[in-house]
C-alpha positions as CSV (number, residue, x, y, z in Angstrom):
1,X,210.6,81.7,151.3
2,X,208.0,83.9,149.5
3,X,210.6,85.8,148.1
4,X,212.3,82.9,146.5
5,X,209.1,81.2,145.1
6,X,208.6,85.0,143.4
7,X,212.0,84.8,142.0
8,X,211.7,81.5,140.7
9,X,208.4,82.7,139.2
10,X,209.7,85.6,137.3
11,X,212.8,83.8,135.7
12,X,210.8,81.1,134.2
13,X,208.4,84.0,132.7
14,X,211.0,85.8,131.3
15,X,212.8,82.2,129.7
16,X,209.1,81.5,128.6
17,X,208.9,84.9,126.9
18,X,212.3,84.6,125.5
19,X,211.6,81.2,124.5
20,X,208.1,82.3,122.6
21,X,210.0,84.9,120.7
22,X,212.1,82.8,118.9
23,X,212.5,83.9,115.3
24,X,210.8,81.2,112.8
25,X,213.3,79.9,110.1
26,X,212.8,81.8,106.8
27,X,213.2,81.0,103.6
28,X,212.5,84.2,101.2
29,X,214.1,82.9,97.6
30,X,212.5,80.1,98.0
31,X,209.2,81.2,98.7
32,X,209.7,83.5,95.9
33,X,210.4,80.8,93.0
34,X,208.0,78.3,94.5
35,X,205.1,81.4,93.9
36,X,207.1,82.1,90.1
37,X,206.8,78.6,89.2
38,X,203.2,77.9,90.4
39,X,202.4,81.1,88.2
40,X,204.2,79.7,85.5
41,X,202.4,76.3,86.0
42,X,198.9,78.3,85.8
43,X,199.9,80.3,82.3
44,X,200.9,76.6,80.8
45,X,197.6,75.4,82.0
46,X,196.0,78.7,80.9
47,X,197.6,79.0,77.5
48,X,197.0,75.1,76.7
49,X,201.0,74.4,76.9
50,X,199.9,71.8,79.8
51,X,198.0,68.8,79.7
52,X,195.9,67.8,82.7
53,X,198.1,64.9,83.6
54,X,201.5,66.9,83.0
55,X,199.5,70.0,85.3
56,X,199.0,67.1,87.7
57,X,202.2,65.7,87.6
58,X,204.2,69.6,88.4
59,X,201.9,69.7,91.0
60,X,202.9,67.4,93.0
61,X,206.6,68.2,92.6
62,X,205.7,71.7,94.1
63,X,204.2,69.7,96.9
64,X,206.9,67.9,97.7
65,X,208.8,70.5,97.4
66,X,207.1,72.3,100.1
67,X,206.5,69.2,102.5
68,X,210.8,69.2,102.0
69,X,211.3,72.6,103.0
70,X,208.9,72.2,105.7
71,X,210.6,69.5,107.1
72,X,214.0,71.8,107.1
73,X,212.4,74.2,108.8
74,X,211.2,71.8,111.5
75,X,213.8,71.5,113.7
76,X,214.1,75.6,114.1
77,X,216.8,76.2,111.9
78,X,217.9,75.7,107.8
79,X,221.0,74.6,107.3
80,X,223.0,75.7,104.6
81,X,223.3,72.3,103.2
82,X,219.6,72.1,103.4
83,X,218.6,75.2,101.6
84,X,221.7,73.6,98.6
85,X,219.1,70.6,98.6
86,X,216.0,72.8,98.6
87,X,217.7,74.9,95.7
88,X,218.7,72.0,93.7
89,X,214.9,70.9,93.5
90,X,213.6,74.0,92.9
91,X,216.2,73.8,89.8
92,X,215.0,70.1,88.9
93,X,211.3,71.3,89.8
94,X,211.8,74.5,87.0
95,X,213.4,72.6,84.0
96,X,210.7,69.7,84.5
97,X,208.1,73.1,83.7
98,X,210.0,74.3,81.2
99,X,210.3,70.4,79.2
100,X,206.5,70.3,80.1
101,X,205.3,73.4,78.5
102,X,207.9,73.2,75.6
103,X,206.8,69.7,74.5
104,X,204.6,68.7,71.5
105,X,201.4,68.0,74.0
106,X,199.1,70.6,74.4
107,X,195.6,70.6,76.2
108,X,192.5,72.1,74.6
109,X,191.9,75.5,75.7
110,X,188.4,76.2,77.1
């Protein structure tokens, strides 16, 4: 019986341990524009290009962009159709900086 119970021991360790090691979902290009575009939102602020409500504004599309991919990676694993939806915002998300910083408002530079 003892032997059993020690069995029965040692395979749900090794399932727990297995289980623990479970690779987190990655998501490397996308981590690498979202850090690009907040730099890009910082020099626009920095160089006057943004105003505080357009700086505001990109802000929270960054958020949500990150509460999105969050959310994908939720469930353990990105799907290719959500990193085509992550993508396509990060697009959206980049041309909204670009119209932003490439308008006729500017913000007085400190």
């Amino acid at each position: 019986m003892k032997l059993q119970t020690l069995i029965a021991a040692i395979a749900l360790t090794a399932s727990g341990v297995a289980f623990a090691q479970a690779p987190a979902p990655t998501t490397p290009n996308l981590d690498k524009r979202e850090a690009n575009q907040q730099k890009r939102i910082d020099q626009g602020v920095a160089s006057g290009q943004l105003t505080a409500k357009e700086t505001n504004n990109l802000d929270k599309r960054e958020a949500k962009l990150a509460a999105n991919e969050a959310a994908a990676k939720s469930d353990g694993k990105v799907t290719r159709a959500e990193r085509r939806k992550l993508q396509r915002e990060a697009n959206r998300d980049s041309a909204a900086i670009y119209k932003q910083k490439h308008d006729k408002q500017t913000a007085a530079v400190k």
